[in-house]
C-alpha positions in Angstrom: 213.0 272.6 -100.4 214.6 271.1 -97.0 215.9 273.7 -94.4 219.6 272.5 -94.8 219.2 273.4 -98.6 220.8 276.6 -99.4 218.8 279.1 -101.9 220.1 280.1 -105.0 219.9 283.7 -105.7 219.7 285.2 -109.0 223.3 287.2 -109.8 223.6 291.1 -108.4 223.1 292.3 -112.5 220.0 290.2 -113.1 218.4 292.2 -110.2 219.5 295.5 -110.8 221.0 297.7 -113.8 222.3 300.2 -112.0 226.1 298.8 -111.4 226.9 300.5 -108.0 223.6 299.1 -106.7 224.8 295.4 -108.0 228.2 295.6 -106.1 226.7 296.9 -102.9 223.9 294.0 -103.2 227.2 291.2 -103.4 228.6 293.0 -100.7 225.7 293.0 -98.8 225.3 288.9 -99.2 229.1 288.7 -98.3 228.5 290.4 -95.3 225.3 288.5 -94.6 223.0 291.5 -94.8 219.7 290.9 -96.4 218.5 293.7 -98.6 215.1 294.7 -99.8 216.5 293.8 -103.8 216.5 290.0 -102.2 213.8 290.6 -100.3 211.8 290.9 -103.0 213.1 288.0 -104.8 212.3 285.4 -101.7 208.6 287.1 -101.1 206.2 285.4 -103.8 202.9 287.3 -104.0 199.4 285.5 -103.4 197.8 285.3 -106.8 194.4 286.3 -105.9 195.5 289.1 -103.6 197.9 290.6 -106.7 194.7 290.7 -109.5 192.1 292.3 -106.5 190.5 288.9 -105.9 190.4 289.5 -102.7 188.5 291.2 -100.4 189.3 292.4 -96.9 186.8 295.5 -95.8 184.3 293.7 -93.2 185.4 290.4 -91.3 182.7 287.8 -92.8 185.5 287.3 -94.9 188.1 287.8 -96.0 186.5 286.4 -99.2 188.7 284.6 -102.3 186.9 284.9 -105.6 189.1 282.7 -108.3 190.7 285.2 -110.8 190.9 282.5 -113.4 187.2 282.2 -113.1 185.8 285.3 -111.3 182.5 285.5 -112.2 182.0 281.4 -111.0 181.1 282.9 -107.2 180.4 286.2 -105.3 181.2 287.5 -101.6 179.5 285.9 -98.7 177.7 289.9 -99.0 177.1 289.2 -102.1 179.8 291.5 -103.7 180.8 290.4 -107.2 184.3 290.2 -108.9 183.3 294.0 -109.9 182.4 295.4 -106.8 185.5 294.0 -105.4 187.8 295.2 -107.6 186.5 299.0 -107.4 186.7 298.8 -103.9 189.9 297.8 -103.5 191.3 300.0 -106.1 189.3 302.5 -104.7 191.2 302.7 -101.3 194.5 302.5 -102.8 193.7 305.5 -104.8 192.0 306.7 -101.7 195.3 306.5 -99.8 197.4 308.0 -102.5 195.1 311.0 -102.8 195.4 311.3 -99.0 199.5 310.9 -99.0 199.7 313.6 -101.5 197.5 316.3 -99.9 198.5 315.5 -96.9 202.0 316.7 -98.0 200.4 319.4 -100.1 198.0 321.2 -96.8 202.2 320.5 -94.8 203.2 323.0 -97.5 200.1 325.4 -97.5 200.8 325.6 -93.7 204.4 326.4 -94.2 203.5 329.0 -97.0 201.3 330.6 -94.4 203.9 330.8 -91.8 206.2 332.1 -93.9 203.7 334.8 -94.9 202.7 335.6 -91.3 206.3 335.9 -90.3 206.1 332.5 -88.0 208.5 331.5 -89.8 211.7 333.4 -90.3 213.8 330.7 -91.9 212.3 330.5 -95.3 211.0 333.1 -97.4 209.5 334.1 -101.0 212.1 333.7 -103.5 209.9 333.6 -106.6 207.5 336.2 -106.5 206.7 336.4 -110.0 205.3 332.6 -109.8 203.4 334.0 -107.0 201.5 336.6 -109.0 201.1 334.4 -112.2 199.6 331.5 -109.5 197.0 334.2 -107.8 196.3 336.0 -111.4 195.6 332.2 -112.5 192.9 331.8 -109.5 191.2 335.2 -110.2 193.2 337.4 -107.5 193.8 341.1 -109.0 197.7 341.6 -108.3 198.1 344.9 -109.1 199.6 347.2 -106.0 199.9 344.0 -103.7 202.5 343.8 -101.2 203.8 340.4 -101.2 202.5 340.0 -97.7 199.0 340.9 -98.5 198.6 339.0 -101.9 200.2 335.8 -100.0 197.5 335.9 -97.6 194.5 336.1 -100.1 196.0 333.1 -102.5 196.7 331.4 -99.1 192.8 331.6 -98.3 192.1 330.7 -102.1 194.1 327.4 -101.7 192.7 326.5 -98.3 189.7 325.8 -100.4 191.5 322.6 -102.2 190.9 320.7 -98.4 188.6 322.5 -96.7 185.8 322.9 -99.8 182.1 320.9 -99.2 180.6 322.1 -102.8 181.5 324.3 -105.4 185.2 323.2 -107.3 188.4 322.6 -106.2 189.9 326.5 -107.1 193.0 325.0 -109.0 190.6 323.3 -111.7 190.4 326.7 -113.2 193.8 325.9 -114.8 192.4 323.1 -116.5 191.3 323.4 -120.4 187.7 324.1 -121.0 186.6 321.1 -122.8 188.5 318.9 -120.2 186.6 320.5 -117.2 183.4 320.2 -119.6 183.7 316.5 -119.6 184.2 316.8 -115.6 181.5 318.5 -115.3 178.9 316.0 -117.6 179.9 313.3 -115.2 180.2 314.9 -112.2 183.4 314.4 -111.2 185.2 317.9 -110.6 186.8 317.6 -106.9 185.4 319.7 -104.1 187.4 319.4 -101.3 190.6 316.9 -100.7 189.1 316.0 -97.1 185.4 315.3 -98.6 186.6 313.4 -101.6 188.9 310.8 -99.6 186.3 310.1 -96.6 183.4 309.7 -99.1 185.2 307.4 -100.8 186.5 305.7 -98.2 182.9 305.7 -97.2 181.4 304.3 -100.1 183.5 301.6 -100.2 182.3 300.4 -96.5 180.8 297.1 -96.6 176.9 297.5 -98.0 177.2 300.7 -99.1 178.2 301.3 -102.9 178.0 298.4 -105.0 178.1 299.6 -108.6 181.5 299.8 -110.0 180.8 302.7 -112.5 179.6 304.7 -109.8 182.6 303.9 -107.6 184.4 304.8 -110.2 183.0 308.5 -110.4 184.3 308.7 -106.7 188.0 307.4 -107.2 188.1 309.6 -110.5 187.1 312.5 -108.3 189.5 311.6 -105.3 192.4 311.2 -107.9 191.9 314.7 -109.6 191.9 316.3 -106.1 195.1 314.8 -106.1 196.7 316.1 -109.0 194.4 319.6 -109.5 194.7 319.9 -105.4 197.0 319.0 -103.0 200.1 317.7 -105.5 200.0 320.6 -107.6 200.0 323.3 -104.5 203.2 321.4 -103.2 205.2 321.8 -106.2 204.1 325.7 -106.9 204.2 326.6 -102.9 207.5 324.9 -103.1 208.7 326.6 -106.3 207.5 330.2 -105.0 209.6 330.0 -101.3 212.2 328.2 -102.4 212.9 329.0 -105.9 211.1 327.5 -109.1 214.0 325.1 -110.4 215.7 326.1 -113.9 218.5 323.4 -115.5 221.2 323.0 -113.2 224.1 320.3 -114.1 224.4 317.3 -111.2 226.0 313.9 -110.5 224.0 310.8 -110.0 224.7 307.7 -108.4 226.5 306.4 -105.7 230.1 307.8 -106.8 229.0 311.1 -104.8 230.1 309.5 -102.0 233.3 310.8 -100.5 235.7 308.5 -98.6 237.5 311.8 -96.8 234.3 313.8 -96.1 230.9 313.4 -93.9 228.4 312.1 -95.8 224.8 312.9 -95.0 221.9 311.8 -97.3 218.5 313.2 -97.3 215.7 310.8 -98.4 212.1 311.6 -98.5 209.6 314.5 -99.9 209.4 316.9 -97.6 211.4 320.4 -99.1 212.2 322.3 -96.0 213.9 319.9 -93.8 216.3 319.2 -96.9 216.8 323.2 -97.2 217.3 324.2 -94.0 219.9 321.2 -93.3 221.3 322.5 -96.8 222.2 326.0 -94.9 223.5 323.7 -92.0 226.4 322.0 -94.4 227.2 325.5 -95.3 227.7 327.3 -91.9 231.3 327.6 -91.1 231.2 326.5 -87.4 230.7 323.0 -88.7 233.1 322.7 -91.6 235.4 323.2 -88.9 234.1 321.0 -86.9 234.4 318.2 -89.6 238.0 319.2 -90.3 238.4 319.0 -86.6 237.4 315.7 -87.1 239.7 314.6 -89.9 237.4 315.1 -92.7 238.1 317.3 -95.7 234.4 319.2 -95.4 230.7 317.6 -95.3 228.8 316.1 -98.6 225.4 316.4 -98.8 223.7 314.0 -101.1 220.0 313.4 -101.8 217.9 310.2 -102.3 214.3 309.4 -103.9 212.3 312.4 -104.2 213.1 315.4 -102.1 216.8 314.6 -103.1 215.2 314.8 -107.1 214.6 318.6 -105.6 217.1 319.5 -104.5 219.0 318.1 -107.5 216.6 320.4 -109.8 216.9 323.7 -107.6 220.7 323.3 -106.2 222.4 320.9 -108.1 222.5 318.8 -105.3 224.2 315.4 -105.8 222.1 312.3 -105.9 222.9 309.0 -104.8 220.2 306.8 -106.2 216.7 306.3 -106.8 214.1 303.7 -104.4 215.5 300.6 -104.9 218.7 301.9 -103.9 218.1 303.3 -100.6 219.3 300.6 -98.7 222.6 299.8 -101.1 223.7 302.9 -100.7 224.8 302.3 -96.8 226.4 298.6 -97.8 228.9 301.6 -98.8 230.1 302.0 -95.2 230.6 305.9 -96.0 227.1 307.3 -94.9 227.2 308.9 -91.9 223.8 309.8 -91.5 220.6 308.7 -93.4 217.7 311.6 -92.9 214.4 310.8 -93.7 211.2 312.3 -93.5 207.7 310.8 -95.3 206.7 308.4 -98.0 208.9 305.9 -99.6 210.7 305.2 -96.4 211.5 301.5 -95.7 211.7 299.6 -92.6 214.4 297.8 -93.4 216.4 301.0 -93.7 217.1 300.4 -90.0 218.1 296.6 -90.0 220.8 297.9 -92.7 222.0 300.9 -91.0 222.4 299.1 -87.7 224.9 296.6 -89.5 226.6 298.8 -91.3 226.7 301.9 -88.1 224.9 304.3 -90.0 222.7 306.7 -87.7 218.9 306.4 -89.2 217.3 309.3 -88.3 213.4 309.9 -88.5 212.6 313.7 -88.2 208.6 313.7 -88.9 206.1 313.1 -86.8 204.1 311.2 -89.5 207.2 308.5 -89.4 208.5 307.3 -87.0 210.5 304.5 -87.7 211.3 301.0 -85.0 214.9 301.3 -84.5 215.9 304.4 -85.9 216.5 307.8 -83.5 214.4 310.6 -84.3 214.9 314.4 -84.1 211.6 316.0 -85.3 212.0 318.9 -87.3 210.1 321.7 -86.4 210.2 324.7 -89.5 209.9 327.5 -87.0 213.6 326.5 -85.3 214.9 324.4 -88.0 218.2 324.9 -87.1 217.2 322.9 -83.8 216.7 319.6 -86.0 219.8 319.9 -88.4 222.2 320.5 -86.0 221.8 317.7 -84.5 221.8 315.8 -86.9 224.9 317.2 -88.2 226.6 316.5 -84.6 225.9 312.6 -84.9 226.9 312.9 -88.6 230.5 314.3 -87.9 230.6 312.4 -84.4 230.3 309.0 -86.5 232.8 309.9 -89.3 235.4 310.0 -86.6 234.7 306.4 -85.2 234.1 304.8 -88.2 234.2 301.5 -87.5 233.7 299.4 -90.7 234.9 299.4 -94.2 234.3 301.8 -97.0 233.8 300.7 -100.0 232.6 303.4 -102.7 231.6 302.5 -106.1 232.9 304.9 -108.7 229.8 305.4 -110.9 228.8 308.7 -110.8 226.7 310.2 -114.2 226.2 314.1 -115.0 222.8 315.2 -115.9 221.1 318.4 -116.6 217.6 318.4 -114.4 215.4 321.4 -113.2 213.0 321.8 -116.5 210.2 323.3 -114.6 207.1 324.4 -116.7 208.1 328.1 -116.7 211.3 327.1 -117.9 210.3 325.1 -121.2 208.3 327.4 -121.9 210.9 329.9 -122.1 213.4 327.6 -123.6 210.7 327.3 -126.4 209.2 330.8 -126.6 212.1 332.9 -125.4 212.4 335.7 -123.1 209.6 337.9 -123.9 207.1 335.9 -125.7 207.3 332.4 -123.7 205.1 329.8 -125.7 204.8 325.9 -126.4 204.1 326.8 -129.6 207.0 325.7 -131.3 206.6 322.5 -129.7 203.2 322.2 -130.7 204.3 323.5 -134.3 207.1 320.9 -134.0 204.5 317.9 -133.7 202.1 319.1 -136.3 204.8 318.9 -138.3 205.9 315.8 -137.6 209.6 316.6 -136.0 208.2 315.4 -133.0 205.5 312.6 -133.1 204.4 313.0 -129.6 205.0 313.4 -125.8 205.0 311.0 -123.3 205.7 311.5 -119.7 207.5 308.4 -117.7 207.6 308.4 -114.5 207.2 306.7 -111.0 208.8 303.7 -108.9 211.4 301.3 -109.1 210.0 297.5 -108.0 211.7 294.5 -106.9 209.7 292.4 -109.1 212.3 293.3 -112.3 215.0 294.0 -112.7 215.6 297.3 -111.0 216.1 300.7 -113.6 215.9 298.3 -116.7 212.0 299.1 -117.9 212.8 302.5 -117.4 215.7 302.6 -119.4 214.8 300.0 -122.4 211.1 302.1 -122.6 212.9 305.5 -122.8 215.5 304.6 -125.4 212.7 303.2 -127.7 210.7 306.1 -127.5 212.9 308.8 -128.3 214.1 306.5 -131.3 210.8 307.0 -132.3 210.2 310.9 -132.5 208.7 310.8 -128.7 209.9 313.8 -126.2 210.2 312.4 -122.8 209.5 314.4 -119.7 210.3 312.6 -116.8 209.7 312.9 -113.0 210.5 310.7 -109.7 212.8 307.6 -109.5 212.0 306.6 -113.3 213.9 310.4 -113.8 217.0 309.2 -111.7 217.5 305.5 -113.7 218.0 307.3 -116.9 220.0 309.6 -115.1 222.3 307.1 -114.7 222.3 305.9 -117.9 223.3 309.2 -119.3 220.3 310.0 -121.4 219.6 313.7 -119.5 222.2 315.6 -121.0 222.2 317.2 -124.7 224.9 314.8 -125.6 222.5 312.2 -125.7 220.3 313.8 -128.5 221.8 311.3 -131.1 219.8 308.1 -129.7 216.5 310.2 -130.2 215.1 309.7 -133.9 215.8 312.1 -136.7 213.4 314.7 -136.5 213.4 315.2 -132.3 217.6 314.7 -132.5 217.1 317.7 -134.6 214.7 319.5 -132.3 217.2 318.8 -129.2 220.6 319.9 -131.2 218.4 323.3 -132.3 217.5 323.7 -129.2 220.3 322.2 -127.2 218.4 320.4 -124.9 218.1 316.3 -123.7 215.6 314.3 -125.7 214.7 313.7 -122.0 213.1 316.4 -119.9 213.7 315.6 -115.8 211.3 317.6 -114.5 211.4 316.9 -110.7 210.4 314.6 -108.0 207.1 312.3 -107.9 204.5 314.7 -106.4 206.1 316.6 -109.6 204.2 315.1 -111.9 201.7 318.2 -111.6 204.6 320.5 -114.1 203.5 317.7 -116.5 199.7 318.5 -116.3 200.1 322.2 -117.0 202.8 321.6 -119.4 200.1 319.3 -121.2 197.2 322.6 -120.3 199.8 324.6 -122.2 200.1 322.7 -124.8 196.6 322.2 -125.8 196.3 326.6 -124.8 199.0 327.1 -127.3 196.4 325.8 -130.4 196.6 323.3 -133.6 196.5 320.3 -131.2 192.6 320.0 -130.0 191.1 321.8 -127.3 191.0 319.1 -124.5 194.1 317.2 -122.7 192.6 314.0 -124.6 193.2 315.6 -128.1 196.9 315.3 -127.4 199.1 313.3 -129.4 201.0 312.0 -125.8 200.7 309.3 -122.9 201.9 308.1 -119.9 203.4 305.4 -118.3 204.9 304.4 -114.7 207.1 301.2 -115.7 208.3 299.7 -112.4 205.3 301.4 -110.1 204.8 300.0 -106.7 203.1 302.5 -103.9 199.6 303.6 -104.0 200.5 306.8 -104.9 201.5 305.7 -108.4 197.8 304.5 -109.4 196.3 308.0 -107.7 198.9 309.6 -110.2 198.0 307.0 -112.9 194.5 307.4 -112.3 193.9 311.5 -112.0 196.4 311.2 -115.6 193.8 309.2 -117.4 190.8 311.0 -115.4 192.4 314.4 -117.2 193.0 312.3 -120.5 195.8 310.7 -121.3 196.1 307.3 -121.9 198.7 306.1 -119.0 199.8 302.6 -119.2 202.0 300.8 -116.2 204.3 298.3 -116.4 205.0 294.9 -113.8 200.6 294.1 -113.1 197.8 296.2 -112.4 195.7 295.0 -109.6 192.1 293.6 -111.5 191.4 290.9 -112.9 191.3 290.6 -117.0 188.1 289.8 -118.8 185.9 291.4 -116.0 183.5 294.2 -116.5 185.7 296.6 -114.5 188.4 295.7 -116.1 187.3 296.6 -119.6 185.7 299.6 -118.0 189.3 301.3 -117.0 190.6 299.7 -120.1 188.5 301.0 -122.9 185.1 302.6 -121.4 186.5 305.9 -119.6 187.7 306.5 -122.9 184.5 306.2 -124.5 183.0 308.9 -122.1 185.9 311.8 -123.1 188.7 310.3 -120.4 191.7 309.2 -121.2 191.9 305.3 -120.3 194.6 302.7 -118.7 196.7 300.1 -120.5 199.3 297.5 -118.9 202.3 295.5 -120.7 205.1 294.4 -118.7 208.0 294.1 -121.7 209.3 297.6 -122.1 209.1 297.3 -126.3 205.0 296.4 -125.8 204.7 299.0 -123.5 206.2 301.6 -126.1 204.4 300.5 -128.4 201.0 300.6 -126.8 202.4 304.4 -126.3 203.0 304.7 -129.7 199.9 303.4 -131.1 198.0 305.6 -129.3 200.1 308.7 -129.8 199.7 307.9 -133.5 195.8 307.1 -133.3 195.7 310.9 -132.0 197.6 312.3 -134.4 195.3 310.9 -137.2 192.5 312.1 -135.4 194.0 315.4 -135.5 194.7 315.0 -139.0 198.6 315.5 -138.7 199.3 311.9 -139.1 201.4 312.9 -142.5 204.0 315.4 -141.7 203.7 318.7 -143.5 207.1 320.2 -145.1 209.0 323.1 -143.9 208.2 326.3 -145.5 210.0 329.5 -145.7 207.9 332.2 -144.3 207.8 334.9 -147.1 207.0 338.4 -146.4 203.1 338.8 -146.9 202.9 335.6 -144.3 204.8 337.9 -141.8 202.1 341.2 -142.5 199.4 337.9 -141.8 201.3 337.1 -138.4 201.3 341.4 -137.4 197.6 342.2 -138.8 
């Protein structure tokens, strides 16, 4: 193409789905603001880089092995198309185990303040989830002061990062015969810290070479992400600042209001986004905003720690990743907070055009053209305020256009673990029993939990949604976390009302019930609510007595970070079959390959799977929930019965 040619770019609605994001992406190209959405459409990915063909970890190299015919030559080391591709997956997992429980030992140390009394700002606001969590680790409860019982689970949950043998203390949740299959290949996680340096290690140049026995080490490094540092975020989280029931909340980019200061929060860490909550709240600077002109402050979430707040305040939210930078095209943001993970640079090329104050507050993200106020939980206040100065300061000197679009969707979001498990079981006798009872009869045919990322390389929210819609049509109850949680959001599929589009038998389970036919359960590092909902399930009985027995699956449709494939990869290690959507990065027809694919499957795992179409991806799903069910022998589904008396002396004897 000659430089005086002028690209064509695809139209606004063949990138996105989501409608507000379309008409900020033309008004960003009017305005001659490049956005991420375009971005991804002028960056074309190297082939061999894309399929793992390529490797980078000494300086011999790099080497490029040809994925069309990958077995035709090796490294200069010597390193073949195997060896290459467990390494590099390897280190992506490796640095998606770290991102997670990093973030995880962030919220241990706050949990520990808090229980010192270093830090007066927060506090312990679920204390039953703090006894069920230390009763569930061994710790006797009984005639413990908060204080004290804090302190002893604190030094029980150290152990997750600080552990050099033994097993990581949270695998005790974990069903027997799923541990047992740990155990046989060796795989339970120690200690965070050991498991992502010894993999790191091992895939150093001349040290492990086997791609089975790499693979023992990134199985191990991804389960210390989910049975470690993921899950002690979300119940640390849940027990200081509430464990989130079903709250009602808007969704997309509608929250905006033209006559009020609008500050969005946008990362994963909970306690800046609380304590700048109780900032929006203090009189002194409602006043201050009216002072101003405005009619009060909005506070509006992003991503993950906005899917939070959503689930434990009911929190508006104005849009999932691929909408982060849209959202300012608006003109009406005043501030954009961030903290860690998921945080683009090219925030702050957009913000400067459209004079939005991009403000960093982590020290583990700092950001090249943004301001940063770090946030620092023992004077929290410090950080907030500030940032609520600039906010109100800019509302008054706005100096470019607003334009708001008016989308806005209500969904019900907050189903925490606890919760379903009341909603099923009730009050006193909380159970996922009538679940399980519900897919042995055949109501329900399965679960599946989609979650994850939205990706530039499609069409952004429109796997999600088509995936979604085709398996609740099919009997399958969908439990949803992350971004993936906010596209269907959108669409209006989180709310009872939308119980109709699910097929006959879960529409009726939802109206009984008077739930969605999709479950939001929370933000990405979330995903952990779906492992011991899927523990419960197989505790609750008629359904096998490992993870893998389920009749359910997985799937991230649009993933992108290395997070996702940890995730993906500690789902399958605890078996389920999790397939992901847009590429996975190793080549086809190669021993690894086939290894992830089918062998971890064969050894009591679950396994991966990969379609990009959202109708193959279902039914790979589908298949596989059905292939489960026939091994459970429920693949016919039984009739309802009416319990008759000597059945109820049975169910008391």
């Amino acid at each position: 193409m000659k430089k005086t040619e002028k690209k064509i770019r695809a139209g606004a609605s063949e990138v996105t789905a989501c409608e507000a994001t379309a008409q900020m992406l033309e008004k960003a190209r009017a305005d001659g603001v490049v956005l991420d959405l375009d971005r991804g459409q002028d960056m074309k990915a190297c082939p061999i880089g894309e399929e793992s063909a390529c490797c980078k970890h000494c300086f011999m190299g790099p080497c490029r092995l040809n994925p069309r015919d990958p077995y035709k030559k090796v490294g200069i080391c010597g390193a073949t198309i195997d060896t290459i591709a467990a390494r590099n997956f390897g280190r992506m997992v490796a640095a998606g185990s770290a991102s997670h429980n990093d973030h995880g030992m962030h919220i241990l140390k706050l949990f520990k303040d808090v229980i010192d009394g270093k830090v007066l700002d927060f506090g312990i606001k679920d204390v039953l989830k703090l006894e069920q969590l230390a009763l569930s680790l061994g710790i006797d409860v009984e005639g413990k002061e908060v204080q004290e019982l804090g302190k002893e689970l604190y030094e029980e949950l150290e152990k997750t990062f600080s552990n050099v043998d033994g097993e990581m203390p949270l695998t005790r949740r974990v069903p027997e015969a799923t541990l047992e299959t740990w155990r046989k290949h060796g795989v339970v996680p120690r200690g965070a810290m050991l498991e992502v340096m010894e993999l790191m290690s091992r895939t150093h140049i001349g040290c492990d070479q086997e791609y089975e026995n790499l693979t023992k080490q990134i199985t191990r490094t991804a389960l210390a992400d989910g049975w470690g540092g993921s899950m002690i975020a979300t119940e640390l989280s849940d027990i200081m600042f509430g464990s989130p029931v079903p709250l009602q909340a808007e969704v997309n980019m509608g929250v905006l209001k033209e006559d009020h200061v609008n500050v969005i929060v946008h990362g994963h860490e909970p306690a800046m986004f609380e304590a700048i909550l109780a900032g929006v709240n203090d009189p002194f600077f409602i006043d201050q905003a009216k002072e101003k002109g405005a009619e009060g402050i909005n506070l509006v979430g992003m991503c993950c720690s906005g899917a939070e707040m959503m689930s434990r305040h009911g929190i508006p939210h104005a849009g999932n990743f691929g909408s982060t930078e849209a959202v300012m095209v608006t003109g009406a943001v005043d501030a954009m907070v961030v903290d860690i993970q998921c945080i683009k640079q090219g925030l702050a090329a957009v913000a400067k055009a459209y004079d939005t104050h991009l403000i960093t507050t982590n020290p583990r993200c700092h950001i090249e053209g943004a301001s940063h106020v770090e946030f620092e939980e023992t004077d929290p206040r410090k950080c907030t305020d500030e940032i609520l100065i600039r906010a109100i300061s800019r509302f008054s000197t706005r100096s470019v256009p607003v334009v708001i679009p008016s989308q806005t969707r209500k969904g019900i979001h907050g189903f925490s673990h606890e919760y379903i498990e009341y909603m099923l079981g009730g009050t006193f006798r909380g159970s996922y029993s009538p679940l399980n009872d519900n897919i042995i009869n055949g109501r329900i045919r399965g679960v599946a939990g989609v979650v994850g990322c939205t990706n530039p390389k499609v069409r952004q929210d429109s796997v999600h949604i088509e995936l979604v819609k085709e398996l609740i049509k099919n009997d399958v109850l969908v439990l949803q976390t992350g971004c993936s949680q906010i596209a269907l959001a959108k669409e209006g599929l989180l709310v009872p009302e939308a119980a109709p589009l699910a097929g006959p038998g879960l529409a009726e389970v939802c109206e009984t019930v008077g739930m969605p036919p999709v479950l939001g359960l929370g933000s990405c590092v979330d995903n952990t609510r779906i492992l011991i909902a899927a523990s419960a399930m197989v505790k609750a009985g008629g359904l096998g007595t490992s993870i893998a027995d389920l009749p359910a699956a997985g799937c991230a449709p649009e993933w992108m970070s290395e997070k996702a494939l940890a995730i993906g990869h500690y789902f399958v290690a605890s078996g389920v079959f999790t397939v992901f959507g847009i590429g996975f990065p190793i080549v086809k027809d190669t021993k690894y390959h086939d290894y992830l694919f089918r062998g971890m499957e064969d050894l009591g795992y679950g396994k991966w799977g990969m379609a990009k179409d959202p109708h193959a991806i279902a039914r790979l799903m589908i298949d596989h929930i059905d292939k489960k069910r026939k091994q459970l022998g429920i693949d016919k589904a039984r009739e309802r019965t009416l319990v008759d008396m000597s059945d109820r002396r049975e169910l008391v004897s």
